[in-house]
PARO-404508 format. One record per residue (C-alpha): x, y, z. Coordinates in steps of 0.25 Angstrom, whole numbers, plus 5000, padded with zeros to 4 digits. Last residue first. Example, Ala and Ser with C-alpha at 12.3 -4.5 7.8 and 13.67 -1.06 7.14 Angstrom:
! residues 2
<atom><x>5055</x><y>4996</y><z>5029</z></atom>
<atom><x>5049</x><y>4982</y><z>5031</z></atom>
! end
This chain:
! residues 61
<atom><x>6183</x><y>5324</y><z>5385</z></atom>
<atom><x>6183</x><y>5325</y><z>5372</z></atom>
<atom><x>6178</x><y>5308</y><z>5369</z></atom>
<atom><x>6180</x><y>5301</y><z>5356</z></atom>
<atom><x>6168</x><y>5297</y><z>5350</z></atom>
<atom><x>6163</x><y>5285</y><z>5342</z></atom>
<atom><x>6148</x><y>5281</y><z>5346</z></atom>
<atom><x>6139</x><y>5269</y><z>5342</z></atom>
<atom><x>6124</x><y>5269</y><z>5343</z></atom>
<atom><x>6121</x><y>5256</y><z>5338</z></atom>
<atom><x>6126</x><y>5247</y><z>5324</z></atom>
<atom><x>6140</x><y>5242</y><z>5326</z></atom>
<atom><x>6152</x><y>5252</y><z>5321</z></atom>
<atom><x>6161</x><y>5248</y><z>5309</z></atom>
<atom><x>6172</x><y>5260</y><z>5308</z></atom>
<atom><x>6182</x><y>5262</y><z>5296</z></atom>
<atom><x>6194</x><y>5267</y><z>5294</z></atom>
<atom><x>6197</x><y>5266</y><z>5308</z></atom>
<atom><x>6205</x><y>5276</y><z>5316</z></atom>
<atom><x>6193</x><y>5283</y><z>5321</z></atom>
<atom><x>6187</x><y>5271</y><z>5327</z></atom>
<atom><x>6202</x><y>5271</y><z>5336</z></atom>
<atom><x>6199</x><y>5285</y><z>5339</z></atom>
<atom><x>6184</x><y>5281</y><z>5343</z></atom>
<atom><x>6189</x><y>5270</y><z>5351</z></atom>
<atom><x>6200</x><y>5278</y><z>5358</z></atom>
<atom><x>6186</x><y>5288</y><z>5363</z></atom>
<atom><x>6174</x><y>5281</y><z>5362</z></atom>
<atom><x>6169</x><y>5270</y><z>5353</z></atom>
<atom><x>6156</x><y>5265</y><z>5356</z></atom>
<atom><x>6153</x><y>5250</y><z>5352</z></atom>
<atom><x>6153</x><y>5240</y><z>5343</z></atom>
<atom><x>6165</x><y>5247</y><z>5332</z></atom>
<atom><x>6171</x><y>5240</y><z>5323</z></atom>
<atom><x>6186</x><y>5246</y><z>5316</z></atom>
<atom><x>6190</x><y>5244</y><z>5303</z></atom>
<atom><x>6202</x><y>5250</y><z>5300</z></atom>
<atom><x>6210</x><y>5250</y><z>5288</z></atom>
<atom><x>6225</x><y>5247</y><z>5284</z></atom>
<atom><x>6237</x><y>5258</y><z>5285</z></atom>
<atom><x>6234</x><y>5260</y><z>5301</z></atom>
<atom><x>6237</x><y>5275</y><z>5303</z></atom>
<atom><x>6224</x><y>5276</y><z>5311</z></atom>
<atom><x>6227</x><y>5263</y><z>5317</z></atom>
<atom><x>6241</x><y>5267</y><z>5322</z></atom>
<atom><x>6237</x><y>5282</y><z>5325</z></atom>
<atom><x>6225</x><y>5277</y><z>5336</z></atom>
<atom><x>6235</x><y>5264</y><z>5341</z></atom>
<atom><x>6243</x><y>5275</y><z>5345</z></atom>
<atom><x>6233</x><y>5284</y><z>5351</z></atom>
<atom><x>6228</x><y>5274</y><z>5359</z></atom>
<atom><x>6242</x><y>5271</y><z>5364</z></atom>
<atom><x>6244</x><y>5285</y><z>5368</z></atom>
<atom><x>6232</x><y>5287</y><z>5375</z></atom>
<atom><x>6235</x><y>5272</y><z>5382</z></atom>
<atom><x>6248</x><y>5279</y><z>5387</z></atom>
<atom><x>6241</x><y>5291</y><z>5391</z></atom>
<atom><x>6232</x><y>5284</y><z>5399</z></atom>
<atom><x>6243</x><y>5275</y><z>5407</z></atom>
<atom><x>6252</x><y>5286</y><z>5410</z></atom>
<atom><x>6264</x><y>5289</y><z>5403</z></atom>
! end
């Protein structure tokens, strides 16, 4: 397995493991979160975001 799809896969672990984590998630956010930031934001139960034009989205392409 190449490194990218090795870090693919872990990232996708980590993903389901805090998505199925039994407790809640409070994630802070200070910044853009792009791509496996934004799947990790999607994973909390609840998302604290400082105050300014900040984005969440997951790139298509």
């Amino acid at each position: 397995m190449d490194a990218a799809s090795e870090l693919m896969e872990k990232g996708a672990e980590l993903a389901l493991q805090l998505h199925e984590w039994p407790k809640p998630r409070v994630f802070t956010v200070t910044g853009h979160a792009m791509a496996m930031g934004a799947v990790l934001l999607g994973c909390a139960d609840l998302r604290i975001g400082a105050m300014g034009g900040i984005q969440d989205r997951i790139p298509t392409r």
